[in-house]
TORKEDREN-691198 format. One record per residue (C-alpha): residue number from 1; residue in one letter; z, x, y. Coordinates in nm, 2 decimals, always signed. Example, Ala and Ser with C-alpha at 12.3 -4.5 7.8 and 13.67 -1.06 7.14 Angstrom:
BEGIN
    i  aa      up    east   north
    1   a   +0.78   +1.23   -0.45
    2   s   +0.71   +1.37   -0.11
***
This chain:
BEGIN
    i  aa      up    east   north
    1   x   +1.53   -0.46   +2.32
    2   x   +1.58   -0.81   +2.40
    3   x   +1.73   -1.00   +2.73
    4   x   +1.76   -0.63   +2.87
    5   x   +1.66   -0.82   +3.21
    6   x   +1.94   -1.09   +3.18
    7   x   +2.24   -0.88   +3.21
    8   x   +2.49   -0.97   +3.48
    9   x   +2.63   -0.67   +3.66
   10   x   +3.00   -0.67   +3.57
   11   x   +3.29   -0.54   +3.80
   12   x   +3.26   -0.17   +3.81
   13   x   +3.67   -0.06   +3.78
   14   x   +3.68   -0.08   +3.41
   15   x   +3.74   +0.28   +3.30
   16   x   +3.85   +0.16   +2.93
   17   x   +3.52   -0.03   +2.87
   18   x   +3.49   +0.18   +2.54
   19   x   +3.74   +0.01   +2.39
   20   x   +3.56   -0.36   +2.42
   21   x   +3.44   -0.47   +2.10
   22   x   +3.21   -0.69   +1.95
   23   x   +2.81   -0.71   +1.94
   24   x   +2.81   -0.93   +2.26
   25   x   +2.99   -0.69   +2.45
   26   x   +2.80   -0.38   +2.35
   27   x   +2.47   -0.57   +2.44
   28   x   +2.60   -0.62   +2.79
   29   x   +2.71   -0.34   +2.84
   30   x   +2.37   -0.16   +2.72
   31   x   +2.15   -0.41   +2.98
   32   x   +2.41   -0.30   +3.26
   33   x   +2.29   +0.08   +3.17
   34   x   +1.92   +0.04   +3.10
   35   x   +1.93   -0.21   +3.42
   36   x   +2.08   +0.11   +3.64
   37   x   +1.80   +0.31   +3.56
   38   x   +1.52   +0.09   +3.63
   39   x   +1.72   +0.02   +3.99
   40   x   +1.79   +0.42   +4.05
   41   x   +1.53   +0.61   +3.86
   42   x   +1.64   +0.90   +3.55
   43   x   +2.01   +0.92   +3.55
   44   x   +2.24   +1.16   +3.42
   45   x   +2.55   +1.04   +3.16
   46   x   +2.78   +1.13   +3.51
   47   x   +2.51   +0.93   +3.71
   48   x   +2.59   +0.66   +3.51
   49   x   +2.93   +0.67   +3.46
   50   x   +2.98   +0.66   +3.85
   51   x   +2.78   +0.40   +3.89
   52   x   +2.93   +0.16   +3.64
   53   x   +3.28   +0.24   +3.64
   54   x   +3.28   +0.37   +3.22
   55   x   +3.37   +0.69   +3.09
   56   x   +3.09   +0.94   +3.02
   57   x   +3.15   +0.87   +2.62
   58   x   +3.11   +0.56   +2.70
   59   x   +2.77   +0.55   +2.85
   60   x   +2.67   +0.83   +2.56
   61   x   +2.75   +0.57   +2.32
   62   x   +2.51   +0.35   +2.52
   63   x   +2.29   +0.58   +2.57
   64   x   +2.21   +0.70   +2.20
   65   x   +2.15   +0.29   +2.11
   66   x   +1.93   +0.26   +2.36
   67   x   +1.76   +0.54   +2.25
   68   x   +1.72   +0.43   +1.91
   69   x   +1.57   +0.11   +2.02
   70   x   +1.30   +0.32   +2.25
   71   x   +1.41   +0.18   +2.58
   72   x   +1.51   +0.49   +2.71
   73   x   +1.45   +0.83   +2.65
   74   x   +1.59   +1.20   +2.72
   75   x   +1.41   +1.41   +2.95
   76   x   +1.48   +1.76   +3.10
   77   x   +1.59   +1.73   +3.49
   78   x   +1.34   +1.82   +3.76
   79   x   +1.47   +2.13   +3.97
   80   x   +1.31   +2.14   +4.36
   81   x   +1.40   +2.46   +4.48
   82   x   +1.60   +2.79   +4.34
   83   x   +1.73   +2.72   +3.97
   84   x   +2.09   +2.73   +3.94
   85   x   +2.25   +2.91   +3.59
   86   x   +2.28   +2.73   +3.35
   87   x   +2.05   +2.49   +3.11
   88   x   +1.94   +2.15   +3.35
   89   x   +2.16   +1.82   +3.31
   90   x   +1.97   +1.60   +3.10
   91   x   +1.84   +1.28   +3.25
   92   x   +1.77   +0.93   +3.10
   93   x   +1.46   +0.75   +3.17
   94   x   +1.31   +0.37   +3.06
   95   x   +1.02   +0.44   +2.81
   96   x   +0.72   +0.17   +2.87
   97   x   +0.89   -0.05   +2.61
   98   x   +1.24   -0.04   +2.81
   99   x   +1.02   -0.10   +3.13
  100   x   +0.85   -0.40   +2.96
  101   x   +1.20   -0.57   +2.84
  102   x   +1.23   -0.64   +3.26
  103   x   +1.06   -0.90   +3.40
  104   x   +0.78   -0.71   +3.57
  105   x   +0.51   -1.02   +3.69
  106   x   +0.25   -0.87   +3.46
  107   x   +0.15   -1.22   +3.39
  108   x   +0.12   -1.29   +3.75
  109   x   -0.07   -0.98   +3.82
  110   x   -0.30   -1.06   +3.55
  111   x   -0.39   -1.44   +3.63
  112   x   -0.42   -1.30   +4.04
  113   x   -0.67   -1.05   +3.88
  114   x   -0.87   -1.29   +3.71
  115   x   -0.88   -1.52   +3.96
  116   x   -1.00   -1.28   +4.18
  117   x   -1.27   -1.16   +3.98
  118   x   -1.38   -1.59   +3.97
  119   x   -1.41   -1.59   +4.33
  120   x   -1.54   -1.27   +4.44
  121   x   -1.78   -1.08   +4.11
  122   x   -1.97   -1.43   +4.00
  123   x   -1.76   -1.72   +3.91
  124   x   -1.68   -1.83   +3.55
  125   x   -1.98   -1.66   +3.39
  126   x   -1.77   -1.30   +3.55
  127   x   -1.46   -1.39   +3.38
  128   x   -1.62   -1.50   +3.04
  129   x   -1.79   -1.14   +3.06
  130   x   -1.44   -1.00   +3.13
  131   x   -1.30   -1.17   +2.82
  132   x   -1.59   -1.05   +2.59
  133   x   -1.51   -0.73   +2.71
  134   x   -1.17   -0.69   +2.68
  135   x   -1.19   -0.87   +2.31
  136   x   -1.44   -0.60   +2.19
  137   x   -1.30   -0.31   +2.31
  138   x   -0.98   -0.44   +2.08
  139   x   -1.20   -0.53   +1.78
  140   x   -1.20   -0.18   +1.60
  141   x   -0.97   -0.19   +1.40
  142   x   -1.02   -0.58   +1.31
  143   x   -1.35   -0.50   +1.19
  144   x   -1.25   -0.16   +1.01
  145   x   -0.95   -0.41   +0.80
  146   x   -1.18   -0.67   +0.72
  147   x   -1.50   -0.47   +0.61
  148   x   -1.26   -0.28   +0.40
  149   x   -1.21   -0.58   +0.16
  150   x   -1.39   -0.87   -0.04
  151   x   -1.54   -1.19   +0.13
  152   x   -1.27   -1.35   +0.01
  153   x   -0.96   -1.17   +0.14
  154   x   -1.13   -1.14   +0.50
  155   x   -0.92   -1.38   +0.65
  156   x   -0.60   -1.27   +0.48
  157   x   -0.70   -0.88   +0.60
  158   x   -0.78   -1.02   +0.95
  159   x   -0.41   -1.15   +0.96
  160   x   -0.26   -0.81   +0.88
  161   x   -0.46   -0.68   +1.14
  162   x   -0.37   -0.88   +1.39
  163   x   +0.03   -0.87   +1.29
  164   x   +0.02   -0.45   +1.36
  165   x   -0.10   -0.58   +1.70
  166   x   +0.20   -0.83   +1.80
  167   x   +0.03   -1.14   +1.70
  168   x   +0.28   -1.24   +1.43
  169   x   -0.05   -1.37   +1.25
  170   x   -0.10   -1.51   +0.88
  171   x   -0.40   -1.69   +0.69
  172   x   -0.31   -1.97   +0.46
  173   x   -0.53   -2.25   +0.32
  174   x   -0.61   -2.57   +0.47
  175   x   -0.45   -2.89   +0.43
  176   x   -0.75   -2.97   +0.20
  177   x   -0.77   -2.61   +0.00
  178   x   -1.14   -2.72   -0.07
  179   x   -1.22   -2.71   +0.31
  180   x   -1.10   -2.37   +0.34
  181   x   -0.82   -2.20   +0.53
  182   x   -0.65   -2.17   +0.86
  183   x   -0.58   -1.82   +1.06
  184   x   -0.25   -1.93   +1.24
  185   x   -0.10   -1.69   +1.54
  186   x   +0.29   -1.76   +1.57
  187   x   +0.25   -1.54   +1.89
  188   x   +0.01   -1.46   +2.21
  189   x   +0.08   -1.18   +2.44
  190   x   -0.14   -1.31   +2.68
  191   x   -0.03   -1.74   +2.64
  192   x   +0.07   -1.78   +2.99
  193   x   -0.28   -1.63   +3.16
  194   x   -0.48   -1.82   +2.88
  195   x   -0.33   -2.19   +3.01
  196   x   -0.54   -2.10   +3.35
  197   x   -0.82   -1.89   +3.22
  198   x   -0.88   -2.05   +2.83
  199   x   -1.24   -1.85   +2.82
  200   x   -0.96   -1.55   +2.67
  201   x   -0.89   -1.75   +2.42
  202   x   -1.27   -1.86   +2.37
  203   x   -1.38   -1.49   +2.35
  204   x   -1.11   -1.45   +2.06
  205   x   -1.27   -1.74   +1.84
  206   x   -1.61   -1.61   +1.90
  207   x   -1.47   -1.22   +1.82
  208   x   -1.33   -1.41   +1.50
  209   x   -1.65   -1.59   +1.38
  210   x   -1.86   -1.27   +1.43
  211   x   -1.62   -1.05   +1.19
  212   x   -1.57   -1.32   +0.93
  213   x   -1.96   -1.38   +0.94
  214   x   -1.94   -1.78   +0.93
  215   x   -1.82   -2.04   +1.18
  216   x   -1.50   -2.11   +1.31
  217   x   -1.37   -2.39   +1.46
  218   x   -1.02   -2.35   +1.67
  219   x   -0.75   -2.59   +1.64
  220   x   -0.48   -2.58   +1.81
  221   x   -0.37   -2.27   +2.08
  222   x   -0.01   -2.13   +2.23
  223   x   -0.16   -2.11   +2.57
  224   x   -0.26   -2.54   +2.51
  225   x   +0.07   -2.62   +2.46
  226   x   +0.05   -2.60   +2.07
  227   x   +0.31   -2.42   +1.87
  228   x   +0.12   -2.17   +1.71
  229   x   -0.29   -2.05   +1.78
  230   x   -0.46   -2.20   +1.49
  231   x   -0.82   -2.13   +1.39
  232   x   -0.99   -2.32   +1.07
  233   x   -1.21   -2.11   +0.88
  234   x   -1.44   -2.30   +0.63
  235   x   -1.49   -2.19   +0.29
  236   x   -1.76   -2.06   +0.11
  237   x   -1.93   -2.09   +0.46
  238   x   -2.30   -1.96   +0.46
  239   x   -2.40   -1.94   +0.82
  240   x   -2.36   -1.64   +1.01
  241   x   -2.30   -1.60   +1.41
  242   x   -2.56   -1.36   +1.52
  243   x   -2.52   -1.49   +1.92
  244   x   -2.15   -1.52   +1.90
  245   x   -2.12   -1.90   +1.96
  246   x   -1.83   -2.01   +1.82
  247   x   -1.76   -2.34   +1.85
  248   x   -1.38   -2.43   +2.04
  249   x   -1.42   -2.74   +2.19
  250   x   -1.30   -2.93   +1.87
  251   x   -0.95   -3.01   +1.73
  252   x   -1.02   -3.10   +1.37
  253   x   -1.20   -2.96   +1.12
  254   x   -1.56   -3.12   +1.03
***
């Protein structure tokens, strides 16, 4: 759900919120709900309702979109203690998804991380071993997609891939089509860590020469200030990376 961490809290008299209409309003409102959960923890529909000044069918209509998106979900209340009769009120609760739509410094956490590792487990050579690391343990399914098709689709299958993971990836061919082609990324997940640490994005280029068997050469990255991650992939290439040494310190293909 997007901008769920940008709502401003609205006065909390207005009983006849239902009524509002428009997309704009609905969104608001819907950050205002999700937002009271992450502050107070699972919340029932009367929870809510107190807390926001709506009517209960008003927050269920909240509730249910939100739900459909997956940034919150329905659980059965806890009971401490001697049950009561009757069936528990149902409480509402932020999925991991709802969680990550808030601003939550996981950035920050992992650049302090990093840098810690620099200083204190051996330097830059401990965080390129980090990178490599965390870039194989990811490479599964990269490797299963582009085993499963010709030489010649590898790049294109590698794109696919990488899309069912977030990166918004797609392979197209070079400004000279003889050269080759280009694996561009229209999105990084990890862009703002990379600007400090670029050795993640240096164990990505190597983890893409070793599954497309040939040298690549990256061109341009998110986390440099580029637009988009772009990675040149030569064609009809014959030499293979066997000691994952990928070359990224160029900007143009040879």
């Amino acid at each position: 759900m997007k901008n769920v961490g940008e709502a401003q809290e609205a006065p909390a008299g207005a009983p006849h919120e239902e009524l509002a209409t428009g997309f704009r309003s609905d969104r608001s409102t819907r950050n205002r709900v999700a937002r009271s959960i992450l502050d107070h923890g699972p919340s029932t529909v009367a929870d809510l309702a107190g807390r926001l000044g709506l009517t209960q069918a008003a927050v269920r209509r909240h509730l249910d979109a939100l739900v459909a998106d997956d940034v919150v979900e329905a659980k059965e209340q806890r009971v401490y203690g001697a049950r009561t009769r009757g069936r528990p009120a149902k409480v509402f609760a932020l999925t991991d998804c709802g969680r990550d739509a808030f601003d939550q410094s996981y950035d920050k956490l992992a650049a302090d991380a990093l840098r810690w590792i620099q200083e204190q487990a051996g330097g830059d050579e401990a965080v390129v071993a980090f990178a490599r690391a965390r870039i194989a343990a990811q490479a599964a399914p990269y490797k299963a997609a582009v085993e499963a098709v010709e030489p010649e689709e590898r790049a294109q299958a590698l794109a696919r891939a990488l899309s069912a993971d977030g990166y918004a990836a797609t392979a197209r061919s070079a400004p000279l089509p003889q050269h080759g082609e280009q694996l561009c990324q229209h999105h990084c997940p990890v862009a703002h860590v990379a600007e400090q640490f670029p050795q993640l994005c240096e164990a990505e280029t190597e983890m893409f020469s070793r599954l497309l068997g040939t040298h690549v050469q990256r061109l341009a990255t998110i986390a440099h200030g580029d637009g988009v991650c772009t990675t040149f992939i030569p064609k009809g290439a014959t030499e293979t990376i066997t000691n994952a040494s990928a070359s990224t310190a160029g900007r143009n293909p040879a």
